[in-house]
C-alpha positions, 0 to 999 in steps of 0.5 A: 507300504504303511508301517506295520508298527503300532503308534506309542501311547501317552497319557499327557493332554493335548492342547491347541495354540489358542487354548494355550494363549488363552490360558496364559491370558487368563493367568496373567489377569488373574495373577497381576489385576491392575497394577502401576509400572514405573519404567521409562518409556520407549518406542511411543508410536501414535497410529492413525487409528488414534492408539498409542505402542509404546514401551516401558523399560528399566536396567533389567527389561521392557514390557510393551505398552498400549494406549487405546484411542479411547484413553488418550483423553483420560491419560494425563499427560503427553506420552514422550521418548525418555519420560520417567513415568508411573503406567496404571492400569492391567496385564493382558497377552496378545494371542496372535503373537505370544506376547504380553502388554500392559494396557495402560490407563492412567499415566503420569510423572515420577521422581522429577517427573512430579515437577514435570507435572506440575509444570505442565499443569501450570503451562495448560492453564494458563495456554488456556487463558491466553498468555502464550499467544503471539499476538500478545508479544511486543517487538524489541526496541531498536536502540533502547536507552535503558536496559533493565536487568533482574538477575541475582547481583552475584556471579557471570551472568551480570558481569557477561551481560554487562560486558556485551553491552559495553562491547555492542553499544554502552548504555545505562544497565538497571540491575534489581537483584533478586535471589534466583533459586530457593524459597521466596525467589518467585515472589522476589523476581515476581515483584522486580518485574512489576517495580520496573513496569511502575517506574516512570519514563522521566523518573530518576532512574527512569523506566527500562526500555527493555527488560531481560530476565537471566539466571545461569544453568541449572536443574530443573529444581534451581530452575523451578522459580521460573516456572511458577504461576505468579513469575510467569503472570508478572511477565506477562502483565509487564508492559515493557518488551521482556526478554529472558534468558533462563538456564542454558539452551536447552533448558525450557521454564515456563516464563519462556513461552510468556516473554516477548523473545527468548535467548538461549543464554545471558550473552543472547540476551544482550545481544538480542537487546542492543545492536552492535555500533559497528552493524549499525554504522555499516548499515548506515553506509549502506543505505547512504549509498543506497541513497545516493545511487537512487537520488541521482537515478532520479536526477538522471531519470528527470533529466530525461523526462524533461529533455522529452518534455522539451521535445514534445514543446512547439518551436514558437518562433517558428509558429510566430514565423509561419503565422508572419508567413501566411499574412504575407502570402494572404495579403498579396492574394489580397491586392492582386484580388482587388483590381479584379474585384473592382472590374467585376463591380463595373461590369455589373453596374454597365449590364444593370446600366443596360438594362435600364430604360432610356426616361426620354423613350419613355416619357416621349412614348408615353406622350404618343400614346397619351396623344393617341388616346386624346385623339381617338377620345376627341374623336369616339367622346367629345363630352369627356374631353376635358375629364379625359385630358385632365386625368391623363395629365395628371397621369403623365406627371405622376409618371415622370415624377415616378421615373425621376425617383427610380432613375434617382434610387438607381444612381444612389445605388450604383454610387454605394456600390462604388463606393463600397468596393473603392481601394481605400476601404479595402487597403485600410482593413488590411492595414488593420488585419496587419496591425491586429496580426502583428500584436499577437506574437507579444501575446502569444509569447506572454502566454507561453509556459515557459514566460509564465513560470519565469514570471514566479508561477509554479506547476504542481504535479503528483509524482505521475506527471498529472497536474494538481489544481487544487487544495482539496487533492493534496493529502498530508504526506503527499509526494508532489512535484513543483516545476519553476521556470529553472527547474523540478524539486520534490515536495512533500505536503503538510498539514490538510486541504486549504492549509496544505504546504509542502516541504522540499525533500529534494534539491532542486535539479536543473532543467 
């Protein structure tokens, strides 16, 4: 049942949420425009869509801030946690939380933060040209000679640099003392670096191997020579590896990016600049060690390689042994085949004998059939008689000459036949075969390897095995092998092609 009670009326005006955020945005515009805040900034958050929340506080409030992505360019500066600051720009309010922020435009230091600036002006400068690049730093050396020092000549920082010297490894320390702090110090520490890098390496005194840069703690206002321009110029110009050691840990100058290495403290540096004696005598026990437990690892290992060399070499007695062997065995094989050979031969020549017609038979058949033909000429042409008898005379003289001549060939052949397969022959060619067999075991130990390198030869092989055989294949520095008749050294090449020779770096190891 609805209330039967009238509503109260009221003659206060009635707003909604967002006119009254909007009213509150527009008062704070009007009121404050564009102002500069100093606080301190808190909460810097940059977002993947490029702006920056942050907030600026002191001792009795914070406002929340605001860097859009556009600005961040134009800011001037990298907006840092705890970073005194001066925010310029205007008020506004952000309706969807009734709250108010400052956008910010412009920002830069305050109070120390002026310093902060003009360091940070100097440093993009000069990151700019390149002086803080890596690849433009240079290694310390190992074990430096000299150690040259610009410090002030009064206080711990030379006394500790100069007692962990002595402490790690006693060299010669070279102090050109400067005021550190104060006006004129730059130029004082500006110019030490550059007369240490003008000094001559066999000059007296000579020039510093390393050179360390330190003065003690401090704030950033007894700090600030070592942020000026013409400080961090010098060091970068100096040729000498530079090291420096300014203020405590924490503390950062400029000179610090451009130098070769960086110490937290004057102690650091010099230990960053000479190596302890003892480290290093332990480190030389260390790899003579090391040394000693590889060299005789080669030693092992080429014993090995050579015991299976020797495996792999022929037996030549035996060979020779086999070779004497098979003489004899081709040599009964021979005599037994002689006397067989011989009959074989007789054979032939009785079946050639045989075959051959008897010069009587012949000679009396052909005087039959000559007596025959004279008859029946006599008696078929009396006038041709006498033609008839001189020519078959004449015939029959031819043919015996003719037979003499082939029974003679016949004999001629038969005797060099004979004579070829007689015993003599055959004996004096195994004689000959034996003599012959008999020399080249003396030959063939003269060239063995083993007798040529007894005889001074040397074989050169790389660190592979595989054989060098000439000049042009070795190279100056070159590792090689040279095997003698008793044994392997390690060798190392010197000097080029055609002038190459090698220097032992291994004693020789016994076969």
């Amino acid at each position: 049942m609805d209330d039967p009670r009238p509503s109260p009326v009221s003659n206060m005006p009635e707003y909604s949420v967002s006119e009254i955020s909007g009213a509150v945005k527009r008062t704070l515009e009007m009121t404050f425009g564009r102002i500069r805040v100093r606080g301190e900034l808190t909460e810097v958050k940059r977002y993947p869509s490029g702006h920056i929340y942050l907030s600026l506080k002191d001792d009795g409030a914070k406002i929340s801030g605001v860097v859009w992505k556009t600005a961040v360019p134009r800011l001037g500066m990298v907006p840092e946690n705890g970073t005194e600051v001066i925010a310029t720009g205007r008020i506004s309010a952000y309706a969807e939380r009734s709250s108010y922020q400052l956008i910010i435009e412009r920002m830069e230091y305050a109070g120390v933060g002026a310093l902060l600036a003009r360091i940070e002006m100097i440093r993009q400068r000069l990151a700019a040209e390149g002086l803080f690049d890596t690849a433009r730093k240079s290694a310390i050396p190992r074990l430096p000679n000299v150690i040259g020092v610009v410090s002030s000549e009064h206080g711990a920082v030379i006394q500790d640099i100069r007692t962990t010297i002595a402490r790690r490894f006693p060299r010669r320390i070279l102090l050109w003392p400067v005021p550190v702090q104060g006006e004129g110090s730059a130029e004082r520490i500006a110019a030490a670096i550059a007369g240490f890098d003008a000094m001559s390496a066999d000059g007296d005194p000579p020039r510093p191997d390393v050179l360390i840069v330190a003065r003690g703690g401090g704030s950033l206002e007894d700090l600030m020579a070592f942020n000026e321009e013409i400080v961090v110029r010098a060091a970068a110009a100096c040729a000498i590896p530079l090291i420096s050691a300014v203020g405590h840990e924490t503390d950062t100058t400029l000179i610090d990016h451009v130098s070769d290495r960086r110490a937290a403290t004057p102690t650091a540096a010099a230990e960053l600049a000479i190596p302890a004696r003892s480290d290093l005598v332990a480190d030389l026990v260390h790899k003579a060690s090391r040394l000693i437990s590889g060299l005789n690892r080669l030693a092992q290992e080429s014993r090995l390689r050579l015991n299976r060399a020797e495996r792999g070499i022929p037996d030549l007695p035996a060979l020779l042994g086999s070779a004497r062997q098979r003489l004899d065995d081709r040599l009964d094989r021979a005599l037994l085949a002689l006397p067989s050979l011989v009959a074989r031969r007789r054979v032939v020549l009785t079946s050639i004998e045989r075959r051959l017609p008897d010069p009587h038979k012949l000679t009396a058949a052909a005087r039959e059939a000559v007596r025959d033909r004279s008859l029946r000429l006599r008696l078929s042409a009396p006038n041709l008689l006498g033609g008839r008898r001189s020519g078959l005379e004449l015939v029959s003289q031819r043919l015996a000459g003719g037979i003499h001549r082939a029974l003679t060939a016949l004999r001629a052949q038969a005797d060099r036949v004979t004579g070829r397969v007689s015993e003599a022959p055959l004996r004096a060619s195994l004689r000959e075969a034996r003599a012959h067999l008999s020399g080249l075991g003396p030959r063939l130990d003269a060239a063995s390897p083993l007798e040529l390198l007894g005889r001074g030869y040397v074989l050169v092989t790389n660190p592979a095995g595989a054989p060098i055989t000439s000049a042009a294949a070795v190279k100056p520095g070159g590792r090689l092998r040279l095997t003698f008749g008793d044994g392997e050294v390690d060798a190392v090449a010197q000097g080029g092609p055609g002038r190459a020779r090698a220097a032992v770096d291994q004693e020789r190891l016994p076969l």
